[in-house]
Structures are given as structure tokens and as C-alpha cells.
C-alpha positions in Angstrom: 160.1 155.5 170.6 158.0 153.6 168.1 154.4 154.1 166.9 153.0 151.0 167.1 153.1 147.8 168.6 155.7 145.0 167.1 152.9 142.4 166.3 154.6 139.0 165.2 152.3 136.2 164.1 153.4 132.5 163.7 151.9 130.1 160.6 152.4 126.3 161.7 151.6 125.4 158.6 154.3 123.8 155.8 152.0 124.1 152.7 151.3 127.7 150.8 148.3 128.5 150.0 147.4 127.8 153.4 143.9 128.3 155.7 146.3 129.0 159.0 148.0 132.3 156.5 144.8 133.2 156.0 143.5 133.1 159.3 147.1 135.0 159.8 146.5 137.4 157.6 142.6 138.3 158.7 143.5 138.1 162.1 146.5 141.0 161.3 144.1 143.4 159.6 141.8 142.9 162.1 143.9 143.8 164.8 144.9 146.8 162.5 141.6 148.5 163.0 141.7 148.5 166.5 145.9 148.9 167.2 148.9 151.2 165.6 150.6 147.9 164.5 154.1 146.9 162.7 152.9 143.2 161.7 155.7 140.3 160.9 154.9 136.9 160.0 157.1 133.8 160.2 155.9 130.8 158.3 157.0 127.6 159.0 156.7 126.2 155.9 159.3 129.2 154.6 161.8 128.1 157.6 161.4 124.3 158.0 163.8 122.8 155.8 166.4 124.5 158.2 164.6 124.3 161.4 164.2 120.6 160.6 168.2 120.1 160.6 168.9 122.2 163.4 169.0 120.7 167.2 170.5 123.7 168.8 170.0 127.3 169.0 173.9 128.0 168.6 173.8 126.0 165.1 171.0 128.5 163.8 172.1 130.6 160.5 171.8 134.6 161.0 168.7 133.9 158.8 166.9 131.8 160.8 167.8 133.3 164.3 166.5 136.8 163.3 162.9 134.9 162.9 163.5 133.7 166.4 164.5 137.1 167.7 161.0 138.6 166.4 159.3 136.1 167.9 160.9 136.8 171.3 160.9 140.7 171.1 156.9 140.7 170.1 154.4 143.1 171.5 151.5 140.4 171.0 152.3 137.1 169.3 149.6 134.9 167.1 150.4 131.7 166.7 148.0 129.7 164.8 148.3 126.3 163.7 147.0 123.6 161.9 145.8 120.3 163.1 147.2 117.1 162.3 146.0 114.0 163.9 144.7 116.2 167.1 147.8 118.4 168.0 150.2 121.4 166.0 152.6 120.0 164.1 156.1 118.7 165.6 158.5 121.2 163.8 155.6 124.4 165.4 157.0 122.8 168.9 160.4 122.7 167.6 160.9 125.9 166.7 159.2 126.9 170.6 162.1 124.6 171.9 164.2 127.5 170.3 163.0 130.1 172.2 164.8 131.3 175.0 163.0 130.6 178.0 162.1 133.8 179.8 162.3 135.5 176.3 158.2 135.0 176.3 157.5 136.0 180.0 154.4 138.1 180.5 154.1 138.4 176.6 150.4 138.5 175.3 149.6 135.8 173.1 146.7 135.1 170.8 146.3 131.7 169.9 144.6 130.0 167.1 143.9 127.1 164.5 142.7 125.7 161.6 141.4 121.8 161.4 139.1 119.8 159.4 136.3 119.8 161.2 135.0 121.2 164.7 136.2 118.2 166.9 139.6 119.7 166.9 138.5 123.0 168.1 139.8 121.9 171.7 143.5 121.9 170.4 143.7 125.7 171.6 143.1 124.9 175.0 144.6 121.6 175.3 147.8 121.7 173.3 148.2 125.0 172.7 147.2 126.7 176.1 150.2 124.7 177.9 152.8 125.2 175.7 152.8 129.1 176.4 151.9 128.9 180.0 155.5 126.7 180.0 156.8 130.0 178.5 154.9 132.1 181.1 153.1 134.0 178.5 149.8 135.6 178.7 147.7 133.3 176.5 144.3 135.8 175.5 141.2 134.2 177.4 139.8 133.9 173.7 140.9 131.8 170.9 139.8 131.4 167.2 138.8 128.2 166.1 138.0 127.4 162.1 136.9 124.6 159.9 137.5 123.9 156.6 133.7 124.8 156.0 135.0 128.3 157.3 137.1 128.6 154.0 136.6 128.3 150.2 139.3 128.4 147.8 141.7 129.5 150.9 139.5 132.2 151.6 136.9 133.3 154.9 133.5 132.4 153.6 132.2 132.1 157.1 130.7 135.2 158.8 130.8 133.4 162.1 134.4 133.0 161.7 134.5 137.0 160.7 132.8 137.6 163.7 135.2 135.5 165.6 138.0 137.3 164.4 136.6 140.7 164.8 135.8 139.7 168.8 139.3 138.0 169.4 141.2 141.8 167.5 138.4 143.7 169.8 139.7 141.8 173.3 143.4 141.9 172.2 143.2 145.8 171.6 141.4 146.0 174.5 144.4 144.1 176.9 146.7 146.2 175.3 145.6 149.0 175.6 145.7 148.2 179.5 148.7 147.5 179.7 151.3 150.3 181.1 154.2 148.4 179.3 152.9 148.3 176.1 151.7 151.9 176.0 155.1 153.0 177.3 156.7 151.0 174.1 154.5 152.7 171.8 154.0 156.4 173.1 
């Protein structure tokens, strides 16, 4: 039996340094102080010269499918994503068209994103809402939203964010915590 819960969190974003890592990352530690956690994190930018020329789950190298397999075998996924021209990037949905389709059923999923200014806050529940109910996942009630005035130098310099973060880890241990499958996988 493991120790902690398999926590595997999803960067959309191509570029490194990136805001959407470091939301990763904050979000991660955060959720460490509340959860036993083994933490995984799959970066698209690390993954989408491949992703980009495969069509088919079948054509995937060993490499590449053991990313997916993560994904599908999480405890809680986070998926956060940056916003480009008011949705997640195409190649973030790709890599979703990947996943087998009841691999995601009933899993908890945190969602999140990073965009230039506030007026793409609404990309959580409007793009990124759907996508997982398709999936039949258990999208967290709470999101976390940030601006680039949240960062400086790819780095939190917002305590609103922080604060943000800290209530989106709080509700996420919380659900787990509830949940009679979870504890079984980590007892």
C-alpha cells in the first residue's frame, strides 16, 4: 500500500521559465502541507515536439505513453494552463484526446490558469470545466485564476494569489480526505 496520494499536475504551457510551472509548483507544495503526496509533473512544453506528430495513441513512444499513464492513474490531477487568445492551448487538448476515456472517471481534478490580465479568468469554467466533465472527472468547485500582475520575474508576488492557492490546497485536502477510495489507496 502506498503512503501518499499519486498527485500528477499538468503545465500547458510550451515556454520554460513559465507562470503556469510556477503556479504548478506553488500549488504542489501547497497541497503538501495539507496531504501525504508523491507529486509528478508533465510539461507540455517537455513533450510537444512528439505529442505534436503523433495522431494516435498506438503511435506513442514508451516515453511519451508513460506521461499519459500518470495522468490516467492520478489520485488528484492539476491541470493549469495558459491562455492564448481566450482558451488552453490546442496541443493541452491534444494530449486530453490521448487519454483513454473512462481512464479519468470520478478522478478529482483541480483546475487552473495563468493569462494576461483578469478578463481571462472565466477560461476555468468555460473551457476548462467541460473538457473534464467529457472525461467524467470531478472538477474541484474552486479554481485558481492568476494575472501576470500576480508574478514578477516568474515568481508569486501576489498575496491574493497566495491566499488563493492556500484555499484551493485547503478544499482539495479536505475532498480527499472524504473520500473512502482515496484513503483506502493511501492507508
Amino acid at each position: 500500500m502506498r503512503s501518499s496520494l499519486n498527485v500528477v499536475a499538468v503545465s500547458g504551457s510550451v515556454s520554460r521559465p513559465s507562470r503556469t510551472l510556477t503556479l504548478i509548483e506553488s500549488t504542489l507544495a501547497a497541497l503538501g502541507e495539507h496531504l501525504p503526496l508523491q507529486s509528478h509533473i508533465v510539461e507540455l512544453g517537455q513533450i510537444a515536439p512528439t505529442l505534436g506528430s503523433t495522431l494516435w495513441r498506438n503511435q506513442l513512444p514508451d516515453a511519451l505513453e508513460q506521461q499519459l499513464r500518470l495522468i490516467e492513474s492520478a489520485d488528484l490531477l492539476v491541470v493549469a494552463t495558459p491562455v492564448y487568445r481566450g482558451s488552453y492551448p490546442g496541443l493541452l487538448k491534444h494530449l486530453f484526446d490521448l487519454i483513454d476515456i473512462n481512464a479519468l472517471i470520478d478522478t478529482p481534478v483541480l483546475l487552473a490558469a495563468t493569462g494576461g490580465s483578469e478578463r481571462h479568468a472565466l477560461v476555468i469554467d468555460h473551457q476548462l470545466r467541460p473538457l473534464f466533465s467529457f472525461f467524467q472527472a470531478l472538477t474541484l468547485p474552486i479554481g485558481i485564476y492568476a494575472a501576470e500582475a500576480d508574478f514578477k520575474d516568474y515568481r508569486i508576488v501576489s498575496t491574493a494569489l497566495d491566499e488563493r492557492i492556500a484555499l484551493a490546497a485547503e478544499r482539495a485536502a479536505g475532498l480527499l480526505g472524504a473520500r473512502p477510495q482515496a484513503l483506502r489507496r493511501i492507508a
